[in-house]
N, CA, C and O atoms as a Tripos MOL2 file, in Angstrom:
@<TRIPOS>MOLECULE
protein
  276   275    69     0     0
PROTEIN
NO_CHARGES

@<TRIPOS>ATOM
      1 N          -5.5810  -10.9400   -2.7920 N.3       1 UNK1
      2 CA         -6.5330   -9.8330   -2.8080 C.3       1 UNK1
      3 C          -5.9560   -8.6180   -2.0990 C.2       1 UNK1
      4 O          -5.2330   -8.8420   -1.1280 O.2       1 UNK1
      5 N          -6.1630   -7.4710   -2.4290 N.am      2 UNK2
      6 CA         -6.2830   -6.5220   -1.9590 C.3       2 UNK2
      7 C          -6.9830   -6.0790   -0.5750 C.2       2 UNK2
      8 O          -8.0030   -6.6900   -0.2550 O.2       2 UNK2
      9 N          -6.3850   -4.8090    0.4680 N.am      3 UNK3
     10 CA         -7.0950   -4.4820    1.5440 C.3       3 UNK3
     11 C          -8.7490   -4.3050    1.2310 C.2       3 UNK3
     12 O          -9.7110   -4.8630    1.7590 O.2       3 UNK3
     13 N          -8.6700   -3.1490   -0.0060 N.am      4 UNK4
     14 CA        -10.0830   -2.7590   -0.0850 C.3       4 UNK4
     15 C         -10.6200   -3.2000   -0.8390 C.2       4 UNK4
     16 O         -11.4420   -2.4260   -1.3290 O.2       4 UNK4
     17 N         -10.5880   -5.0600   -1.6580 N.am      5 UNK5
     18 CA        -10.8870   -5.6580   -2.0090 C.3       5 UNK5
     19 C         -11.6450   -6.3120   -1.0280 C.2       5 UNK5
     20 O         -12.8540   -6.5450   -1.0500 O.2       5 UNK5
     21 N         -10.6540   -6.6390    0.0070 N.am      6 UNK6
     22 CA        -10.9940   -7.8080    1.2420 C.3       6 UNK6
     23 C         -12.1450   -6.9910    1.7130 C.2       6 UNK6
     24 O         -13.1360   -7.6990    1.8910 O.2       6 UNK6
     25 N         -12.3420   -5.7100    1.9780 N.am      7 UNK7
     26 CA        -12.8900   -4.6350    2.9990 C.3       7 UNK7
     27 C         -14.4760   -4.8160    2.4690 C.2       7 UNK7
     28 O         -15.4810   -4.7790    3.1800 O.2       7 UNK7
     29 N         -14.4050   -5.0430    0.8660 N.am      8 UNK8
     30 CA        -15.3780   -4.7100    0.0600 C.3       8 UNK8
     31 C         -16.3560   -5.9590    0.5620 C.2       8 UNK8
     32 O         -17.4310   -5.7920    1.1390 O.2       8 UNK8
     33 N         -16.0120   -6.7050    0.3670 N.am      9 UNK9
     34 CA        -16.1000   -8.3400    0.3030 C.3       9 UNK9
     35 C         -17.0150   -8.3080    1.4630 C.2       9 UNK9
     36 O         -18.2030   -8.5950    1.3170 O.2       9 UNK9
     37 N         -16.3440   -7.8530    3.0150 N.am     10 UNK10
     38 CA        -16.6660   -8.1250    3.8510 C.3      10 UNK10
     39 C         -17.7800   -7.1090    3.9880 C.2      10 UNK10
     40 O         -18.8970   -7.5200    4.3020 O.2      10 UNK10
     41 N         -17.5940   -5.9410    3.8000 N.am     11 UNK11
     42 CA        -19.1210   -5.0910    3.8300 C.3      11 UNK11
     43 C         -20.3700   -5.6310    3.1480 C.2      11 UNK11
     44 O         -21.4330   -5.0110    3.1630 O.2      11 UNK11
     45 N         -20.2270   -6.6500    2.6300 N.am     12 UNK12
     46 CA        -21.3650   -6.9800    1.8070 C.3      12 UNK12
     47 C         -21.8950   -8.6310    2.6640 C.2      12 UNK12
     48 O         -22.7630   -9.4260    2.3030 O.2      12 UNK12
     49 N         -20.8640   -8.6880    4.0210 N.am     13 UNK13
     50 CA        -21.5440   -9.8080    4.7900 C.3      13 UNK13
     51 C         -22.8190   -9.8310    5.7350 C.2      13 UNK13
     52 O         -23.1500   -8.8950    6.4630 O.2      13 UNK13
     53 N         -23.3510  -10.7980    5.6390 N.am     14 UNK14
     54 CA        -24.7120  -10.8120    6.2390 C.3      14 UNK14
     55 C         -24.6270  -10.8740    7.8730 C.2      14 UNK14
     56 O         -25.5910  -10.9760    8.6320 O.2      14 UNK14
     57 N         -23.4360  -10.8010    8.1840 N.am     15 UNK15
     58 CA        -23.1480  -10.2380    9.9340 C.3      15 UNK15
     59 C         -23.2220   -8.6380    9.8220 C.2      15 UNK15
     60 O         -22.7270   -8.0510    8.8590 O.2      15 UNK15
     61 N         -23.8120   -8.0360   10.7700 N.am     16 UNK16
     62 CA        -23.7400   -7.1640   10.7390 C.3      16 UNK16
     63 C         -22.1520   -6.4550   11.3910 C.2      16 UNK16
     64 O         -21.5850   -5.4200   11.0440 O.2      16 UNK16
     65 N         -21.8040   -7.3510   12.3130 N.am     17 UNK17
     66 CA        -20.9430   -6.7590   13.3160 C.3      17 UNK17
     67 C         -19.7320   -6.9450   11.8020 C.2      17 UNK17
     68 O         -19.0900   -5.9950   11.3520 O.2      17 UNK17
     69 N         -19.6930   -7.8720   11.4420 N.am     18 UNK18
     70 CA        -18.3550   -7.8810   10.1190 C.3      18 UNK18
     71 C         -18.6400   -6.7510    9.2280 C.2      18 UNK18
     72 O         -17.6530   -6.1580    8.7930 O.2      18 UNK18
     73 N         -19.8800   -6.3140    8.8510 N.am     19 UNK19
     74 CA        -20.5800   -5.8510    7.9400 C.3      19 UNK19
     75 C         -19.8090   -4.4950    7.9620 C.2      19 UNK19
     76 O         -19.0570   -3.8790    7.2070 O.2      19 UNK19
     77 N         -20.5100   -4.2890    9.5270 N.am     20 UNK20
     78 CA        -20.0990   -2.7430    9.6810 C.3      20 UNK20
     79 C         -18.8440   -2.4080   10.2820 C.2      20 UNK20
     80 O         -18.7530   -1.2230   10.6030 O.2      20 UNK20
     81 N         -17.7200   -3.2280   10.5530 N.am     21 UNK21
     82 CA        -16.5950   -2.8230   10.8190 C.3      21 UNK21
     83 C         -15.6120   -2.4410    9.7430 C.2      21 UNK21
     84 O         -14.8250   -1.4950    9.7840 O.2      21 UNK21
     85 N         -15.8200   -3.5560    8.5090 N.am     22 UNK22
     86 CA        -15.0880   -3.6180    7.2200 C.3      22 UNK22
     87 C         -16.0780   -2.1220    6.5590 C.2      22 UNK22
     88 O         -15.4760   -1.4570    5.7170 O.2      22 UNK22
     89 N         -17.3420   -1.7060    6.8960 N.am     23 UNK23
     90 CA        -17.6740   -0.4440    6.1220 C.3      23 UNK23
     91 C         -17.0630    1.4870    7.1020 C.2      23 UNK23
     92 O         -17.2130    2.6480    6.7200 O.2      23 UNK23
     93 N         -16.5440    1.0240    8.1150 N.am     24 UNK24
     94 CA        -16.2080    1.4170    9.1180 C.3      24 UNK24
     95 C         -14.1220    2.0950    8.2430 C.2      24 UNK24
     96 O         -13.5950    3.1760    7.9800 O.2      24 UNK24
     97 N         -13.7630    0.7370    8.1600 N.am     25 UNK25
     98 CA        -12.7200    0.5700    7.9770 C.3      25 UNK25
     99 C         -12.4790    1.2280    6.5610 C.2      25 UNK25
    100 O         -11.5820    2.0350    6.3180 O.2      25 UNK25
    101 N         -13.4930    0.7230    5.5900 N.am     26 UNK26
    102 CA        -13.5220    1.2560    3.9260 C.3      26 UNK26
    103 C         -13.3010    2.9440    4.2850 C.2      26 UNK26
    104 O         -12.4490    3.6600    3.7590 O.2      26 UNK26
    105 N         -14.1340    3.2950    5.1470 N.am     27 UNK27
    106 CA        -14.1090    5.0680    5.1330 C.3      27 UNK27
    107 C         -13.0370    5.5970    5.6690 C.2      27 UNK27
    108 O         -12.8050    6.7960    5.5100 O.2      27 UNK27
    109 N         -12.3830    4.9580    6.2430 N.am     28 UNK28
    110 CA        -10.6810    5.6790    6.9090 C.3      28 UNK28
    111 C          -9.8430    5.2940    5.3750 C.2      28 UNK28
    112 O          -9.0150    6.0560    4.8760 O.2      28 UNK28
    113 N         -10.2360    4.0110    4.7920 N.am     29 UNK29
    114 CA         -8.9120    4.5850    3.8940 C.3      29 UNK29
    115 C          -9.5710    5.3500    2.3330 C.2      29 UNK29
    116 O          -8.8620    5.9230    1.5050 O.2      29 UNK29
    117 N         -10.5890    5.2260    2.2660 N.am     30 UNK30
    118 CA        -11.2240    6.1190    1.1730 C.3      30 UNK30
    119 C         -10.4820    7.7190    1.5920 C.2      30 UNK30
    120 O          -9.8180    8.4460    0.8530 O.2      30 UNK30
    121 N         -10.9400    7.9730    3.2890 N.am     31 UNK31
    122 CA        -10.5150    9.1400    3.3860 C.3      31 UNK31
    123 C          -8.8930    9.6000    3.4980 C.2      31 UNK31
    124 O          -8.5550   10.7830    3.5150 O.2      31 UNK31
    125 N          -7.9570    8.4840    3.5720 N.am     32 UNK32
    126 CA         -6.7120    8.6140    3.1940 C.3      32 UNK32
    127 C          -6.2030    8.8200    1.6160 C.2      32 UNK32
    128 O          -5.3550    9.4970    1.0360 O.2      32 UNK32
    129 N          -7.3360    7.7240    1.2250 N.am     33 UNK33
    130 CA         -6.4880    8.1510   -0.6900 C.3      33 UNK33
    131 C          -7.1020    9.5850   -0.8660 C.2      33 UNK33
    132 O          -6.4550   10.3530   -1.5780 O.2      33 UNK33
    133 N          -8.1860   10.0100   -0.3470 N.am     34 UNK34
    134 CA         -8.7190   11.1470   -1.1390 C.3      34 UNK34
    135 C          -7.5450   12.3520   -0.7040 C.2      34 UNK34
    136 O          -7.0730   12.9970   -1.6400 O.2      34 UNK34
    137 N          -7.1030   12.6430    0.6050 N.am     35 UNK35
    138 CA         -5.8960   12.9950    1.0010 C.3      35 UNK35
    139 C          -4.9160   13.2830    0.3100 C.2      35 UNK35
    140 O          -4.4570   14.3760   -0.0210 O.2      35 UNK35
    141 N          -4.4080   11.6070   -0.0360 N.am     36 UNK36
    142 CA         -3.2890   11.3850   -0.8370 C.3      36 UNK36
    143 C          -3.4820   12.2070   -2.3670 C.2      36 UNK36
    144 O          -2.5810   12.9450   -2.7660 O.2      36 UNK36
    145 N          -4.6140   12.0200   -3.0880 N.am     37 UNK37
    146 CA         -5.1470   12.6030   -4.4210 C.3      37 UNK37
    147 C          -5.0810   14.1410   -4.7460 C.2      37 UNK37
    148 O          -4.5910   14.7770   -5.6780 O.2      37 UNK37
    149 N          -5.7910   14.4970   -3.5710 N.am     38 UNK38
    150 CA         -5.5590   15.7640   -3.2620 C.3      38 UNK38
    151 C          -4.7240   16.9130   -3.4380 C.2      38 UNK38
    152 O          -4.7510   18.0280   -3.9590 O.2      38 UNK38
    153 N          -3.6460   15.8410   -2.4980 N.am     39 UNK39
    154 CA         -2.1560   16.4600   -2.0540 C.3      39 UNK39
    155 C          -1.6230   16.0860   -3.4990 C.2      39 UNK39
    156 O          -0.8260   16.8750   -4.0060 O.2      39 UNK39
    157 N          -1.9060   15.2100   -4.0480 N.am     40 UNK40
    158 CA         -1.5320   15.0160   -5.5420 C.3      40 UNK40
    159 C          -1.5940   15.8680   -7.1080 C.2      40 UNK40
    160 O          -0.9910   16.1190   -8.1510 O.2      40 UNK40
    161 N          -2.7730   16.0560   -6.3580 N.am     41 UNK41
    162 CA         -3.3260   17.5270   -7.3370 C.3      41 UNK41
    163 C          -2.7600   19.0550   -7.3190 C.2      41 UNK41
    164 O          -2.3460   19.8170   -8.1930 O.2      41 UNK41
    165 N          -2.9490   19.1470   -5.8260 N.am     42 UNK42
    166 CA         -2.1370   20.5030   -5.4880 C.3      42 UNK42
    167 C          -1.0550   20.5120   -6.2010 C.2      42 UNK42
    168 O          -1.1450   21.1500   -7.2500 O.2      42 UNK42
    169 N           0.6490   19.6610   -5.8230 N.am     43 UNK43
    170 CA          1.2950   19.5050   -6.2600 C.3      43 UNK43
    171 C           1.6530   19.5070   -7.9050 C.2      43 UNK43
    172 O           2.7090   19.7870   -8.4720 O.2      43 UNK43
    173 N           0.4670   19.1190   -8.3960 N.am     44 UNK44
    174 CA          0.4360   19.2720  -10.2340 C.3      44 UNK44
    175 C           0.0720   20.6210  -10.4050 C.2      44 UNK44
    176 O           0.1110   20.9500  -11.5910 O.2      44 UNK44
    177 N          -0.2480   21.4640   -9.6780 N.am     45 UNK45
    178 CA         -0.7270   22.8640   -9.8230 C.3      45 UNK45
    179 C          -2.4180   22.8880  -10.2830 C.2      45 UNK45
    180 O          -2.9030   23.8260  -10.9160 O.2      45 UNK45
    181 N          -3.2710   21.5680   -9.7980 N.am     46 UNK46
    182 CA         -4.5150   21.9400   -9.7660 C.3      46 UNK46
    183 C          -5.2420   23.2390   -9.0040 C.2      46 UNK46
    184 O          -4.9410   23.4410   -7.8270 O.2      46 UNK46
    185 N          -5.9040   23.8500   -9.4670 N.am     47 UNK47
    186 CA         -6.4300   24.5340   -8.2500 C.3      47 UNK47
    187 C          -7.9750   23.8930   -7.5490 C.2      47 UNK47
    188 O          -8.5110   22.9290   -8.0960 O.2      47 UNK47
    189 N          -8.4540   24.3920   -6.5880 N.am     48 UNK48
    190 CA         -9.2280   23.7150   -5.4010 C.3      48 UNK48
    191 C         -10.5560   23.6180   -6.5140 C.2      48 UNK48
    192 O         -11.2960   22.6360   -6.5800 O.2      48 UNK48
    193 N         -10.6780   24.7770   -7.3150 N.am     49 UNK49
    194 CA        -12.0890   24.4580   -7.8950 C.3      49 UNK49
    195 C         -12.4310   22.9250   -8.6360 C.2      49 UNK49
    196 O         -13.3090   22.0880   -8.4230 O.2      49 UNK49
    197 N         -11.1530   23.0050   -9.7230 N.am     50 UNK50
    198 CA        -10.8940   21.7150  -10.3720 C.3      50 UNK50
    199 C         -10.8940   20.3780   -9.6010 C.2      50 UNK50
    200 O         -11.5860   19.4350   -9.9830 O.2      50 UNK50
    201 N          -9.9000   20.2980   -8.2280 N.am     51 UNK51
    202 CA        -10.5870   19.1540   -7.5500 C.3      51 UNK51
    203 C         -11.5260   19.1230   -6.9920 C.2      51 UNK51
    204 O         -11.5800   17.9760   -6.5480 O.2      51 UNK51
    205 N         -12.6120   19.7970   -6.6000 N.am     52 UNK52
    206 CA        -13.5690   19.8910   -6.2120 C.3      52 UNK52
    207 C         -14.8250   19.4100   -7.0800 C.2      52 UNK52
    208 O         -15.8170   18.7740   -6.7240 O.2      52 UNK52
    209 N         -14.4150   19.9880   -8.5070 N.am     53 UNK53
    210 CA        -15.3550   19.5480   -9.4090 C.3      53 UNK53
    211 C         -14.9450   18.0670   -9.9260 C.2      53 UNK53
    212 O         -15.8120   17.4480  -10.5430 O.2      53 UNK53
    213 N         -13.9550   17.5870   -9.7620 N.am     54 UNK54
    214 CA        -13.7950   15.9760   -9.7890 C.3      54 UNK54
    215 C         -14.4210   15.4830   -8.3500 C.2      54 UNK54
    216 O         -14.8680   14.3390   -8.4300 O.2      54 UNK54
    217 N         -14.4920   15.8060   -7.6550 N.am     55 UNK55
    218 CA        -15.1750   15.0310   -6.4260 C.3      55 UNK55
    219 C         -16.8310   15.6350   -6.1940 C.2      55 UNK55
    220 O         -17.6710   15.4200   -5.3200 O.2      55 UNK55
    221 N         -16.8230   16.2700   -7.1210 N.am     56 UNK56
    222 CA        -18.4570   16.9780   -6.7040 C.3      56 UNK56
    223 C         -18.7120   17.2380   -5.7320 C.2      56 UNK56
    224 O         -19.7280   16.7050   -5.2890 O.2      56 UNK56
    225 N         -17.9670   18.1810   -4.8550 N.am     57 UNK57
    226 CA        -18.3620   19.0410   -4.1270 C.3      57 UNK57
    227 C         -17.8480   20.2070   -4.4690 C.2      57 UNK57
    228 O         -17.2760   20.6020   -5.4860 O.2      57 UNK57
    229 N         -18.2250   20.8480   -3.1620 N.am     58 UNK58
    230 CA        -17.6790   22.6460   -3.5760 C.3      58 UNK58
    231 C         -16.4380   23.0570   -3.5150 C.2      58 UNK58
    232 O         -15.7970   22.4850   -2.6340 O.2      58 UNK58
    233 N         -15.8740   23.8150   -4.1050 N.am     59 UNK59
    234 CA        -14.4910   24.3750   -3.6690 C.3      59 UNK59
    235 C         -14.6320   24.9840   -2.3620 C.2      59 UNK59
    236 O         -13.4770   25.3550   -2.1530 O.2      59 UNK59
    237 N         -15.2240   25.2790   -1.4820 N.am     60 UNK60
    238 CA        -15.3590   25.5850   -0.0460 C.3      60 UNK60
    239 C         -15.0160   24.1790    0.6420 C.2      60 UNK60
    240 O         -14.0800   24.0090    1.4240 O.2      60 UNK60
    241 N         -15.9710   23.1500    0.2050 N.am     61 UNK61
    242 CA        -15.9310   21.7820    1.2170 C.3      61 UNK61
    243 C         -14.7270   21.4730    0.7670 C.2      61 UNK61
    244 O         -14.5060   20.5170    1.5100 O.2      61 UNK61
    245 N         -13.5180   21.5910   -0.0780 N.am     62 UNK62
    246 CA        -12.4470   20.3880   -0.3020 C.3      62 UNK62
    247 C         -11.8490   21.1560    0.3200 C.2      62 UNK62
    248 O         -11.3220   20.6550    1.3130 O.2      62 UNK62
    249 N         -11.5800   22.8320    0.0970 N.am     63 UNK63
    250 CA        -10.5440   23.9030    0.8620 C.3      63 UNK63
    251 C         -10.2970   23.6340    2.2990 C.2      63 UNK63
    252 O          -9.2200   23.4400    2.8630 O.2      63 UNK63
    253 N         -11.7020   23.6640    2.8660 N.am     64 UNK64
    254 CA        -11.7910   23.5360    4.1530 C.3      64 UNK64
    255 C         -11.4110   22.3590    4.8950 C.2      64 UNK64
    256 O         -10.8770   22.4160    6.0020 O.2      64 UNK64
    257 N         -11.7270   21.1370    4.1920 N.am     65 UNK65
    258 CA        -11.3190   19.8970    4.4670 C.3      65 UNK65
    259 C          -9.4850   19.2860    4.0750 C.2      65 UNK65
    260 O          -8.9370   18.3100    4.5870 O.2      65 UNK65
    261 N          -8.8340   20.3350    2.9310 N.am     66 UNK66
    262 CA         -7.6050   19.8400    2.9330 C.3      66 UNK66
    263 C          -6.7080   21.1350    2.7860 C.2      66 UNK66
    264 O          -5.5760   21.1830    2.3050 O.2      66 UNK66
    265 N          -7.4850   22.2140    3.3230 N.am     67 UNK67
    266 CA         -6.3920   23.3270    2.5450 C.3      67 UNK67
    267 C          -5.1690   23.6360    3.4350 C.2      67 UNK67
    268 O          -4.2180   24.3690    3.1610 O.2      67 UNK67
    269 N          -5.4200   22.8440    4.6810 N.am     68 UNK68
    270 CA         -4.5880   23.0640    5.9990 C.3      68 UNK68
    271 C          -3.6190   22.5460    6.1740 C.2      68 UNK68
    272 O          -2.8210   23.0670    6.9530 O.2      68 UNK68
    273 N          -3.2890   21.2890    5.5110 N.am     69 UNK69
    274 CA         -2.5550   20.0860    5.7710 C.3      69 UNK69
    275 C          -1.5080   20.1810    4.9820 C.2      69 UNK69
    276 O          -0.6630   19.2860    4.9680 O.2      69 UNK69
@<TRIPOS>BOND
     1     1     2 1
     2     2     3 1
     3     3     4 2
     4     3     5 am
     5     5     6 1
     6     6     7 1
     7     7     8 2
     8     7     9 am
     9     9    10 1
    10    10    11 1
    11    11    12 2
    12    11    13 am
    13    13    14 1
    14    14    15 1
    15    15    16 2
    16    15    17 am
    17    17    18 1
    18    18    19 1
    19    19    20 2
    20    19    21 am
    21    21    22 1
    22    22    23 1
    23    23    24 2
    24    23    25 am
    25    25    26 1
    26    26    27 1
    27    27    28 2
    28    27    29 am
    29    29    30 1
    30    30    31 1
    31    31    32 2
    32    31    33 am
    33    33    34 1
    34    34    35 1
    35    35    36 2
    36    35    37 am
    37    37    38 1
    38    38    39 1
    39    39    40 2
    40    39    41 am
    41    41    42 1
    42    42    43 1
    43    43    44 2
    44    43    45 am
    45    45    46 1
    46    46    47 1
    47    47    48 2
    48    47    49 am
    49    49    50 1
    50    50    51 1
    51    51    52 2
    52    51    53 am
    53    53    54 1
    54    54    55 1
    55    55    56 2
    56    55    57 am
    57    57    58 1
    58    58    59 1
    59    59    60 2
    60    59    61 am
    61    61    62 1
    62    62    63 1
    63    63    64 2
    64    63    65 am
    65    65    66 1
    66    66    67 1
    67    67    68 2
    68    67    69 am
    69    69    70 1
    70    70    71 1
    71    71    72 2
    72    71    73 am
    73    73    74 1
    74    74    75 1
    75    75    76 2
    76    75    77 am
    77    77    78 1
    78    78    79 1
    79    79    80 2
    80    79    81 am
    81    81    82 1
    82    82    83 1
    83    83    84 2
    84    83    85 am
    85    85    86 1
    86    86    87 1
    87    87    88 2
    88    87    89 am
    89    89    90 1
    90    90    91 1
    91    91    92 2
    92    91    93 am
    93    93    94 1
    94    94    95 1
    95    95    96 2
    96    95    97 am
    97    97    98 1
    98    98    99 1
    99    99   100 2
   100    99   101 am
   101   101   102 1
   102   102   103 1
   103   103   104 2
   104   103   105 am
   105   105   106 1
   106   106   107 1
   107   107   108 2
   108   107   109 am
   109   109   110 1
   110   110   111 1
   111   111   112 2
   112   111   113 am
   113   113   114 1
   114   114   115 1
   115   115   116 2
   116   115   117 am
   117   117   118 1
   118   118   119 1
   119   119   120 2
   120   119   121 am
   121   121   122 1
   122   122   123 1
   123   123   124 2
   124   123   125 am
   125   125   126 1
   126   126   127 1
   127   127   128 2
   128   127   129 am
   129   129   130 1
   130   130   131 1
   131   131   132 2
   132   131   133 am
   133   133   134 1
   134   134   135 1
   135   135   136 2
   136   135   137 am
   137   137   138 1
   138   138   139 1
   139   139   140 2
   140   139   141 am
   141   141   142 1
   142   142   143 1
   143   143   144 2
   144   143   145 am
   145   145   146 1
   146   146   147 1
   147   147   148 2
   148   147   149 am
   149   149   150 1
   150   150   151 1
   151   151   152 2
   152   151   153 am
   153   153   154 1
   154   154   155 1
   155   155   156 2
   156   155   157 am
   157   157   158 1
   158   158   159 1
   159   159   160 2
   160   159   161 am
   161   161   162 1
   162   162   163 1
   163   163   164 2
   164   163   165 am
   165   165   166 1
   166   166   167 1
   167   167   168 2
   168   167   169 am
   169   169   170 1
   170   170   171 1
   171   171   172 2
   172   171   173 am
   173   173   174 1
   174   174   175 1
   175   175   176 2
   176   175   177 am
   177   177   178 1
   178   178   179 1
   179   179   180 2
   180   179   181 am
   181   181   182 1
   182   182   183 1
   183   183   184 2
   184   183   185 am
   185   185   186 1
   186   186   187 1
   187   187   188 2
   188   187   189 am
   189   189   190 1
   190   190   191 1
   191   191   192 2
   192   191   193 am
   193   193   194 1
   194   194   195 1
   195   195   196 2
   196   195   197 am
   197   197   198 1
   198   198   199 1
   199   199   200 2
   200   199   201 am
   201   201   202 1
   202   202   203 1
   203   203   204 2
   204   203   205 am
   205   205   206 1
   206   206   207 1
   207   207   208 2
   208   207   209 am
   209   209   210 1
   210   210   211 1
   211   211   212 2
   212   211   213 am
   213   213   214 1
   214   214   215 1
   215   215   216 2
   216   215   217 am
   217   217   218 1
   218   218   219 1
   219   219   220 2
   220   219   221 am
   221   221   222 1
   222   222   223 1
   223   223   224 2
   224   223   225 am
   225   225   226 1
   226   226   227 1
   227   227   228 2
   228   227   229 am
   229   229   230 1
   230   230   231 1
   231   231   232 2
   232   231   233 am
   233   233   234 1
   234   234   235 1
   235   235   236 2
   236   235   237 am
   237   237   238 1
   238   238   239 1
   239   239   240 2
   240   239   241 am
   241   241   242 1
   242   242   243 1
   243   243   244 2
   244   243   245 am
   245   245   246 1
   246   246   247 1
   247   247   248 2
   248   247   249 am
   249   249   250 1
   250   250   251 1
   251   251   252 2
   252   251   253 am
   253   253   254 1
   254   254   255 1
   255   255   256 2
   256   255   257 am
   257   257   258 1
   258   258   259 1
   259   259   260 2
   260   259   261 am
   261   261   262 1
   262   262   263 1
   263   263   264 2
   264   263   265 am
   265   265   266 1
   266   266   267 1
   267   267   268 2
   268   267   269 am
   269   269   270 1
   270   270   271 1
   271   271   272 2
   272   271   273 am
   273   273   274 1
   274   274   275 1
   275   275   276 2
@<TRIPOS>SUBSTRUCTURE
     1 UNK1         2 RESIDUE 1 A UNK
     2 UNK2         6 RESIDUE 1 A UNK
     3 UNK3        10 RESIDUE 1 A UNK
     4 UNK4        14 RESIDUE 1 A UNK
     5 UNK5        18 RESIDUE 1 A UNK
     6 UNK6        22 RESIDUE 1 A UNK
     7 UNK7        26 RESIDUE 1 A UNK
     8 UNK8        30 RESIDUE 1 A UNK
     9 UNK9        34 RESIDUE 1 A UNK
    10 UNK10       38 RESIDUE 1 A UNK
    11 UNK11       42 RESIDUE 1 A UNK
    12 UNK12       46 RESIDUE 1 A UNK
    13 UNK13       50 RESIDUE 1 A UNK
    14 UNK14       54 RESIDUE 1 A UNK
    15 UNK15       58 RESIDUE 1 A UNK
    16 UNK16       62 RESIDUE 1 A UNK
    17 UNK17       66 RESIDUE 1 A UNK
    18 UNK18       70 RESIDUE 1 A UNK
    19 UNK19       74 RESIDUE 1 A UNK
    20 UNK20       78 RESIDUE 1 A UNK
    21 UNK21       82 RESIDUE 1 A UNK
    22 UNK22       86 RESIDUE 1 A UNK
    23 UNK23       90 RESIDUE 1 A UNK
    24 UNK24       94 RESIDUE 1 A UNK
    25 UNK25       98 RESIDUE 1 A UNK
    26 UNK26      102 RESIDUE 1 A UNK
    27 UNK27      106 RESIDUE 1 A UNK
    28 UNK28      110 RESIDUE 1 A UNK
    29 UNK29      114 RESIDUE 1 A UNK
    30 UNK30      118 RESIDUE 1 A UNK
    31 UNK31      122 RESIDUE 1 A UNK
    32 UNK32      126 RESIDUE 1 A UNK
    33 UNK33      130 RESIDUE 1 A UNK
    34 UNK34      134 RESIDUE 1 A UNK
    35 UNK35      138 RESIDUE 1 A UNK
    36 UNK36      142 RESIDUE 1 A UNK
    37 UNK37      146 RESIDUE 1 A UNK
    38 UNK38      150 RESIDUE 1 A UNK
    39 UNK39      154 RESIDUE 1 A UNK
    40 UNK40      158 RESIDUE 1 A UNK
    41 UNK41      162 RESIDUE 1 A UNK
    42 UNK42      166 RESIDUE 1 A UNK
    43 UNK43      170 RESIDUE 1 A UNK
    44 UNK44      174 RESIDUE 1 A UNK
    45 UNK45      178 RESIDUE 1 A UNK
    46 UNK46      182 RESIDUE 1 A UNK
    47 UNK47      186 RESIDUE 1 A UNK
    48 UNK48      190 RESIDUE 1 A UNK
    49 UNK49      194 RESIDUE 1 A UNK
    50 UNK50      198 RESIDUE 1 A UNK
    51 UNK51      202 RESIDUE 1 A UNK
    52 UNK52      206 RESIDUE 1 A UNK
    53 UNK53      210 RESIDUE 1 A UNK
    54 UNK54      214 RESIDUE 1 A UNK
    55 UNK55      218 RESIDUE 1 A UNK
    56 UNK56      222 RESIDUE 1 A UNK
    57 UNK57      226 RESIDUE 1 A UNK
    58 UNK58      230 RESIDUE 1 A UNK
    59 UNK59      234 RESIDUE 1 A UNK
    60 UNK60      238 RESIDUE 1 A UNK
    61 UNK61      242 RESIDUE 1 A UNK
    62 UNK62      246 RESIDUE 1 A UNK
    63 UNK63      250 RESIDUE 1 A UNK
    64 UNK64      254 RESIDUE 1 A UNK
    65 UNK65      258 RESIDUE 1 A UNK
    66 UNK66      262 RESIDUE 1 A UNK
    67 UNK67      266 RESIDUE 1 A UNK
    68 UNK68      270 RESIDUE 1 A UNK
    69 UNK69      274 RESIDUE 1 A UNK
């Protein structure tokens, strides 16, 4: 299996303390691939509106959140 297979698995346990560490854990690397995607896009010559409108938010919230990096 996979990390965010395993991660998945475990967010859906009836411990809470497992529950919420593996949903804890899911959001650091969600927020790494989106990063990675990102930086992926730029590089293809997307501009911010276009990824923005694949992630449904605004071209303000993705700018602001990756235009720095």
């Amino acid at each position: 299996m996979t990390e965010a297979t395993d991660l998945a698995t475990a967010a859906g346990s009836e411990d809470p303390r497992v529950g919420l560490r593996a949903v804890a854990a899911l959001r650091k690397l969600l927020e790494r691939l989106e990063a990675v995607q990102v930086r992926n896009a730029r590089v293809q010559g997307w501009s911010w509106q276009e990824i923005a409108d694949e992630l449904g938010v605004t071209r303000q919230a993705v700018h602001k959140k990756h235009g720095r990096r």
